[in-house]
LOTORNU-917021 format. One line per 5 residues: for each residue x, y, z of N, C-alpha, C. Coordinates in steps of 0.001 Angstrom, whole numbers, padded with zeros to 6 digits. Each point is the difference from the previous one (the first is absolute). Layout:
BEGIN
X,Y,Z,X,Y,Z,X,Y,Z | ...
END
This chain:
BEGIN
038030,125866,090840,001072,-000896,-000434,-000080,-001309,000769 | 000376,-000981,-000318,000334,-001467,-000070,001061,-000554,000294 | 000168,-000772,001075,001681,-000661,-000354,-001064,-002014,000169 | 000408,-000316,-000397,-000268,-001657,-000230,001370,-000840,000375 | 000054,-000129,000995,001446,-000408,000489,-000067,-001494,000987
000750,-000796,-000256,000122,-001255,001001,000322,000775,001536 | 000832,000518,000355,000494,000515,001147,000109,001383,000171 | 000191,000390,001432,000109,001447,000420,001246,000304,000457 | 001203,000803,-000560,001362,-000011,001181,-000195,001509,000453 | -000409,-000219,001525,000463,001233,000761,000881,000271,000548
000597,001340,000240,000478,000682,000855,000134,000160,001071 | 000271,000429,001200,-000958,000037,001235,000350,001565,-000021 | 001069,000500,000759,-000054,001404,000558,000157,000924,-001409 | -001275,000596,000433,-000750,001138,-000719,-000695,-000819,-000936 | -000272,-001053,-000085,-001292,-000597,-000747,-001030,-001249,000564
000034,000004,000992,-000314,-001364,000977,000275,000896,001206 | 000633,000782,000754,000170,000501,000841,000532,001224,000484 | -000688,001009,000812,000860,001555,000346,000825,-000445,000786 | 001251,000142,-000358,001082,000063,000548,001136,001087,000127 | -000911,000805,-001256,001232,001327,000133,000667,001047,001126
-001230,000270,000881,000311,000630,000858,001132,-001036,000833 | -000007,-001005,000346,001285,-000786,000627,001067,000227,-000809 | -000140,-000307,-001506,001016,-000306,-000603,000629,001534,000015 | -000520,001219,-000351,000738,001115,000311,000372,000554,000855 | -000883,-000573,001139,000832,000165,001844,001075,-000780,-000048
000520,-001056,-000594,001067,-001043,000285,001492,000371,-000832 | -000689,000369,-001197,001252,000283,-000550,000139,001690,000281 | -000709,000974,000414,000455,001567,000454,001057,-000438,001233 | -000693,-000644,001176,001196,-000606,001041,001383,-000567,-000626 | -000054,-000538,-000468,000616,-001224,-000578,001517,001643,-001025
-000555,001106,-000725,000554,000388,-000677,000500,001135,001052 | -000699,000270,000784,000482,001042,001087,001206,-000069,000718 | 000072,-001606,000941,001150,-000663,000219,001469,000126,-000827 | -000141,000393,-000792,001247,-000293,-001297,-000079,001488,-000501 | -000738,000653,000436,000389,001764,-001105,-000896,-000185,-001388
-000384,-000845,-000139,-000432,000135,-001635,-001983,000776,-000301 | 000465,000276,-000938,-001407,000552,-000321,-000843,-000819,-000432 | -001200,-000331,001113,-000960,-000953,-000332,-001252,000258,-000925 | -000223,001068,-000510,-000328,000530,-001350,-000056,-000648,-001504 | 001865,-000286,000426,000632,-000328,-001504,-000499,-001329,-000025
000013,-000726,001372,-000010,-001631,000222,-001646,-000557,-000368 | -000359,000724,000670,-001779,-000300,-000774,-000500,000701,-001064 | 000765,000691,-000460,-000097,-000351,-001355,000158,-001105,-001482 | 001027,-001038,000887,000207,-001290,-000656,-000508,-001008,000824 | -000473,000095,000822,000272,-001546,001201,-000938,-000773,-000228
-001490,000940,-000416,-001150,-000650,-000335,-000046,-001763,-000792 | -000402,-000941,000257,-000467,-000784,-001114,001866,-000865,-000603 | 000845,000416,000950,001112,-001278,000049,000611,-000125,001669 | 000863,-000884,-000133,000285,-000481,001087,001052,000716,000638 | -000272,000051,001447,000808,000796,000794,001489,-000035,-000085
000479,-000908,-000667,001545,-000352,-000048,000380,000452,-001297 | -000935,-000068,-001146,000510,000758,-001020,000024,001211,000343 | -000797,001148,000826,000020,000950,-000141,001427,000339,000473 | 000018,-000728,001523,001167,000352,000618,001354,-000182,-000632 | -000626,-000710,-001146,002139,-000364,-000659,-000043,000870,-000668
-000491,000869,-000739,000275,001377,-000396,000155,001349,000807 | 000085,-000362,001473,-000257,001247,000782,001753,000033,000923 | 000281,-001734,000567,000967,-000200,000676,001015,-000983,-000665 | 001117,000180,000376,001198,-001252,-000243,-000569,-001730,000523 | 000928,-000529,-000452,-000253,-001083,000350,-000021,-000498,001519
001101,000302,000379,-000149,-000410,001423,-000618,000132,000905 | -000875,001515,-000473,-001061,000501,001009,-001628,-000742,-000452 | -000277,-000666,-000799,-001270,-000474,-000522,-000208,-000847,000731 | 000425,-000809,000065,-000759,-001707,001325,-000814,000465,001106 | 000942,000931,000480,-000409,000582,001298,-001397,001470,000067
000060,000282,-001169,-000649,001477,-000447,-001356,-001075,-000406 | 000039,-001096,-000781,-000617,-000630,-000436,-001320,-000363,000698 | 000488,-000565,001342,-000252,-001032,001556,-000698,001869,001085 | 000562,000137,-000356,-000313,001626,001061,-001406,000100,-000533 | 000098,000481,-001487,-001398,000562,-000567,-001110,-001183,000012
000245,-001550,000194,-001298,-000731,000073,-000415,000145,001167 | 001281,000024,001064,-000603,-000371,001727,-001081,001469,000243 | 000539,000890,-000398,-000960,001465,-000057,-001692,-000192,-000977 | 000896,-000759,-000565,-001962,-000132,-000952,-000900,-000840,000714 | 000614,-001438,000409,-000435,-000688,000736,-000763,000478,001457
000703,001184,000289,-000502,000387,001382,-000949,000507,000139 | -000422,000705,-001411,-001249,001317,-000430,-001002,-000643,-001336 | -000598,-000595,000809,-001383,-000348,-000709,-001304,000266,000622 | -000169,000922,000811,-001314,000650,000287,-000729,000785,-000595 | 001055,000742,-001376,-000906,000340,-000784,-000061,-000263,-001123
000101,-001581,-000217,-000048,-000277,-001350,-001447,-000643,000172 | -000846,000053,-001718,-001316,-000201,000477,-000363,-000494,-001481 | -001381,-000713,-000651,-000344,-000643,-000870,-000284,001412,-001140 | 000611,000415,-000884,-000366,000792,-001245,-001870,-000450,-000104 | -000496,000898,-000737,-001119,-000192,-000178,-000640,-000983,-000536
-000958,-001143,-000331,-000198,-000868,-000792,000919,-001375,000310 | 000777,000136,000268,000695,-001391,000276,-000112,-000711,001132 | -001069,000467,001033,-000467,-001237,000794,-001414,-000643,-000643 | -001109,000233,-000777,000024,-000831,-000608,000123,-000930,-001382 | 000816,000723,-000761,000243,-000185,-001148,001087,-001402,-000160
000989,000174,001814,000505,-001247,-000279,-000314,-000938,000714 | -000605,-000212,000708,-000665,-001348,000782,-000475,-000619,-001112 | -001015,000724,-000779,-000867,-000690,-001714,000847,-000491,-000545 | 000965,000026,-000462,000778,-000400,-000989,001349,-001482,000950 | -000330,-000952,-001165,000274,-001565,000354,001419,000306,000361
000553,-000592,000553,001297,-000074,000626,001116,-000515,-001224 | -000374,-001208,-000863,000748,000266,-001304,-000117,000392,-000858 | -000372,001605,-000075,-000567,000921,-000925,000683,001495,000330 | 000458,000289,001423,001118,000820,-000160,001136,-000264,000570 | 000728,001270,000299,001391,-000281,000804,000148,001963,000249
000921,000113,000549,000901,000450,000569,001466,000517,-000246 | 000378,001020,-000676,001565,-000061,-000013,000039,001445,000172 | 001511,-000367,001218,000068,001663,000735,001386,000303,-000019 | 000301,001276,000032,001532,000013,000341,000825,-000260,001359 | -001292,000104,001083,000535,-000370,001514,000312,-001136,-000058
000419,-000045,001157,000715,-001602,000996,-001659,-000818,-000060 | 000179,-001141,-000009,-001052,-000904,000330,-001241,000092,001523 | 001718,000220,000898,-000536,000548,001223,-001227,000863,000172 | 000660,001324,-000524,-000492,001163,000007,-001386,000106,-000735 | -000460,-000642,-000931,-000895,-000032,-001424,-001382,-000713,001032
000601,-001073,000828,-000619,-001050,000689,-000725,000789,000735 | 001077,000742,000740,-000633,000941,001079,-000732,000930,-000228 | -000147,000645,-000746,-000852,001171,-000718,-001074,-000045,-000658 | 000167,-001366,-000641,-001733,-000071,-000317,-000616,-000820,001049 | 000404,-000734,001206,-000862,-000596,001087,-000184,001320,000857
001042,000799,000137,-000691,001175,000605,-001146,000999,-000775 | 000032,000197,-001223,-001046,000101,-001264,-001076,-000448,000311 | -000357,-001441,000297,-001076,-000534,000342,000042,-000695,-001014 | 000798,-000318,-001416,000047,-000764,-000930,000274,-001407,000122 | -000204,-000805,-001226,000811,-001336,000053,001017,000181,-000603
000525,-000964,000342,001355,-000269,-000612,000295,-001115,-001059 | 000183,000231,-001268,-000158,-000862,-000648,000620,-001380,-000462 | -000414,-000903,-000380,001275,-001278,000050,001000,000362,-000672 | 000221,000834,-001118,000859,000253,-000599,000525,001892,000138 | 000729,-000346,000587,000648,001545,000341,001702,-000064,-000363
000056,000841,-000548,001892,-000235,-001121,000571,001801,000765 | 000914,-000419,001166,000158,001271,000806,001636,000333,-000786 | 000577,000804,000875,001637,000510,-000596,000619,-001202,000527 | 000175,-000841,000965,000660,-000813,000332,-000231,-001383,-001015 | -000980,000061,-000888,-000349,-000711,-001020,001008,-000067,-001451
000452,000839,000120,000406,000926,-001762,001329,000078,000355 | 000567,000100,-001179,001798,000500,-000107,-000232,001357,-000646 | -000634,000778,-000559,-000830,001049,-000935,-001164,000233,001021 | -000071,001336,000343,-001471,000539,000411,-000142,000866,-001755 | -001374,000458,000794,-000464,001027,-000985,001094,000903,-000284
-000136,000652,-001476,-000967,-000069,-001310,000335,-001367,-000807 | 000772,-000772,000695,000536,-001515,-000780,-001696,-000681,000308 | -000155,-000587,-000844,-001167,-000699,-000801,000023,-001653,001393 | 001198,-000126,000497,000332,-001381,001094,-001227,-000752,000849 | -000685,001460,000481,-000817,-000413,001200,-001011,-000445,-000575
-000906,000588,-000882,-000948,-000050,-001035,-000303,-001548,-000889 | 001650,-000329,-000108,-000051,-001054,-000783,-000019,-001363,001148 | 000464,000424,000682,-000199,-001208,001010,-000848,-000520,000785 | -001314,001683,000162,-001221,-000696,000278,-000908,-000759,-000767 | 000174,000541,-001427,-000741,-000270,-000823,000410,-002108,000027
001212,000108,-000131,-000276,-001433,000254,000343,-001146,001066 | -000386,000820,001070,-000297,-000692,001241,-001628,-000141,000068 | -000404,000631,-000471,-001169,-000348,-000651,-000422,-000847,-000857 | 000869,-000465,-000919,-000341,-000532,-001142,-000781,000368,-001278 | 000291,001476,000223,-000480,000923,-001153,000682,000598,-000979
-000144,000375,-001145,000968,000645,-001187,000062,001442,000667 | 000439,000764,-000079,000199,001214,000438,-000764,000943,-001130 | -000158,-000576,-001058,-000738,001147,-001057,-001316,-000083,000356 | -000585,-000916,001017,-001404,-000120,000237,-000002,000569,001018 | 000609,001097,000769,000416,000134,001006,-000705,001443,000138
-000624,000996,001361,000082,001374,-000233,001046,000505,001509 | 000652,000876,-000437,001214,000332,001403,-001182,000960,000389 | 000267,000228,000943,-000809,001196,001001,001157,000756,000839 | 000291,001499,-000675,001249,000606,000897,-000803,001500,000282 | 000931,000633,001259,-000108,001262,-000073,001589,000838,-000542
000534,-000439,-000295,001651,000419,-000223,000167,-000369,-001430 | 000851,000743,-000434,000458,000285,-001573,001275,-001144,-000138 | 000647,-000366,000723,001202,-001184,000908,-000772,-001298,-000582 | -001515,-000171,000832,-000315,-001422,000083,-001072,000054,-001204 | -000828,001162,-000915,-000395,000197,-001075,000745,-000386,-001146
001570,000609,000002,001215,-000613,-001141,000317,-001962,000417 | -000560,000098,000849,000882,-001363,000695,-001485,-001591,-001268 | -001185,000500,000711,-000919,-000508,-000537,000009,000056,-001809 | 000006,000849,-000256,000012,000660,-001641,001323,-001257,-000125 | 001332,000491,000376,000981,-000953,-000529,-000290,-001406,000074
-000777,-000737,001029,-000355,-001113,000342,-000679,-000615,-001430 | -000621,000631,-000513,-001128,-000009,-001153,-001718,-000439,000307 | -000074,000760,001101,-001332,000278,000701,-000716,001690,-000666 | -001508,-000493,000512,-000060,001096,-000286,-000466,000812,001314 | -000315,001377,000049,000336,000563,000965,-001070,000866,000658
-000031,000268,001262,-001222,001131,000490,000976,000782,001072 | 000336,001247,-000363,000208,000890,001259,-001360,001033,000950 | 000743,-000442,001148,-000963,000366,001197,000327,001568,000484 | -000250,001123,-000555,000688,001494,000621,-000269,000065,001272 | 000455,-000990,000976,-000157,000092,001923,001026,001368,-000188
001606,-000501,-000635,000965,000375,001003,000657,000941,-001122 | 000119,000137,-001360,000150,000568,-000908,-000930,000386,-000894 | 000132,001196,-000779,-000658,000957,-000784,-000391,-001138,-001266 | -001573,000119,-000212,-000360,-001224,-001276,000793,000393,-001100 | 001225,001802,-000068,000254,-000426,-001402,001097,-000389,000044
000956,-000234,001079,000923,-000719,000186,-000071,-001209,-000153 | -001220,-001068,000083,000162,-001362,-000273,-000470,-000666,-001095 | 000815,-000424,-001112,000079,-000922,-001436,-001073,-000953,000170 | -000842,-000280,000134,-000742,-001447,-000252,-001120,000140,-000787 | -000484,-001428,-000841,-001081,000043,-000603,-001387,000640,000690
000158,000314,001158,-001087,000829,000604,000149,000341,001241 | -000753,001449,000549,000646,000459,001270,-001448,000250,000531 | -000122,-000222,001350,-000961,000394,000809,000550,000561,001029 | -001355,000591,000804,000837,001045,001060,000562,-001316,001741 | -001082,-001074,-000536,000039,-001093,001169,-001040,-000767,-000393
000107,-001395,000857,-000804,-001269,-000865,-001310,000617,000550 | -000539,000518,000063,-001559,000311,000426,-000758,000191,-001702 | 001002,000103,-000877,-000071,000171,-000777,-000129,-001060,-001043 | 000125,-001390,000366,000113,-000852,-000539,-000926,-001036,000444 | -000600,-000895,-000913,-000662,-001297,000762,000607,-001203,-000282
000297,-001087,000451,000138,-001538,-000209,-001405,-000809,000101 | -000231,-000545,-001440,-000669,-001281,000046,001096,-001621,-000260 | -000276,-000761,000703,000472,-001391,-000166,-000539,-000999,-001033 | 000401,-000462,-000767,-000629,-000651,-000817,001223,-001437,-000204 | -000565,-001142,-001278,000557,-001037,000250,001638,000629,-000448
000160,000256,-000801,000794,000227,-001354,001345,001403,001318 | -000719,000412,000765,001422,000886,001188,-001121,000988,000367 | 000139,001670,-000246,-000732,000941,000451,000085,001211,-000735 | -001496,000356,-000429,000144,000880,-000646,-000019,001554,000848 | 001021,001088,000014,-000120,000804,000375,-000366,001287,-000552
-000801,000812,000786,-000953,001419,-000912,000845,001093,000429 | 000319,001133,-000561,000601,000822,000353,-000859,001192,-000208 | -000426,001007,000491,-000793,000922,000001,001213,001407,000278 | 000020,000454,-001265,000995,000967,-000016,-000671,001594,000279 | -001313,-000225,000073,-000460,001732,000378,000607,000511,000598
END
């Protein structure tokens, strides 16, 4: 398969970067503190932003603070976050206005995780502090696409989450899920691989054509 696309919008954690093991050390702490079953919580948390999750979990008054707790804890634990397969060099190759970036973390945090990754960081990165809408709202998607100066239908999203898979699809992109962090039949997209090792980028004038090798 083929995608012929002006631009690339990635993901980072669980598609650009292992981060899970932090992210499920942070929020098991994080749910322990409070009595709650951190089970139920990663079962949704994946692939939106930490404050949506939490406004379905706590009242209002307790979120600012529940909010601020769970970044300073993420922030603290990045020793084992590390580059997913294929994406150290798949993105150095590819021109700087040709992809982007859109995550559900803090800017902070996104920053920090792929320089600890060993990644770049791209000029265009659209974090939660970006958006009034995280994922599955189409917001983040649309705003890289034209901070770029690209149509979004020329666009391919790159997710590992069914959250930022609906988010891309609604955008009117088309789509590649990455099975890092979820089961390939859990994720909707015009095509699923198990991880970009699976994929090649050539550059050409016209954006980049990408190969997808679905064996």
């Amino acid at each position: 398969m083929f995608f012929d696309v002006t631009a690339i919008l990635f993901d980072i954690d669980g598609t650009l970067v292992d981060s899970t093991p932090v992210v499920e050390r942070t929020w098991r702490t994080w749910a322990a503190k409070r009595g709650m079953d951190a089970e139920t919580i990663l079962r949704v948390c994946h692939g939106r932003r930490s404050e949506d999750t939490i406004a379905d979990l706590l009242p209002p008054s307790e979120r600012d603070e529940a909010v601020a707790e769970l970044a300073r804890m993420e922030l603290g634990d990045l020793d084992d976050v590390t580059a997913l397969p294929a994406t150290p060099t798949l993105l150095p190759a590819l021109p700087m206005n040709r992809w982007a970036a859109v995550t559900s973390g803090s800017q902070q945090l996104m920053r920090a995780r792929l320089t600890a990754a060993g990644l770049p960081v791209p000029k265009v990165l659209i974090a939660a502090d970006d958006v009034q809408r995280g994922k599955p709202d189409p917001e983040g998607y649309l705003k890289a696409a034209a901070a770029l100066g690209v149509d979004i239908r020329q666009c391919l999203v790159v997710e590992d989450a069914p959250a930022g898979l609906a988010a891309g699809h609604a955008a009117g992109a088309r789509t590649l899920g990455v099975a890092t962090s979820h089961d390939a039949a859990e994720l909707t997209a015009t095509a699923v691989v198990p991880d970009l090792t699976a994929c090649e980028i050539t550059v050409d004038e016209g954006g980049l054509v990408v190969r997808v090798n679905r064996a």
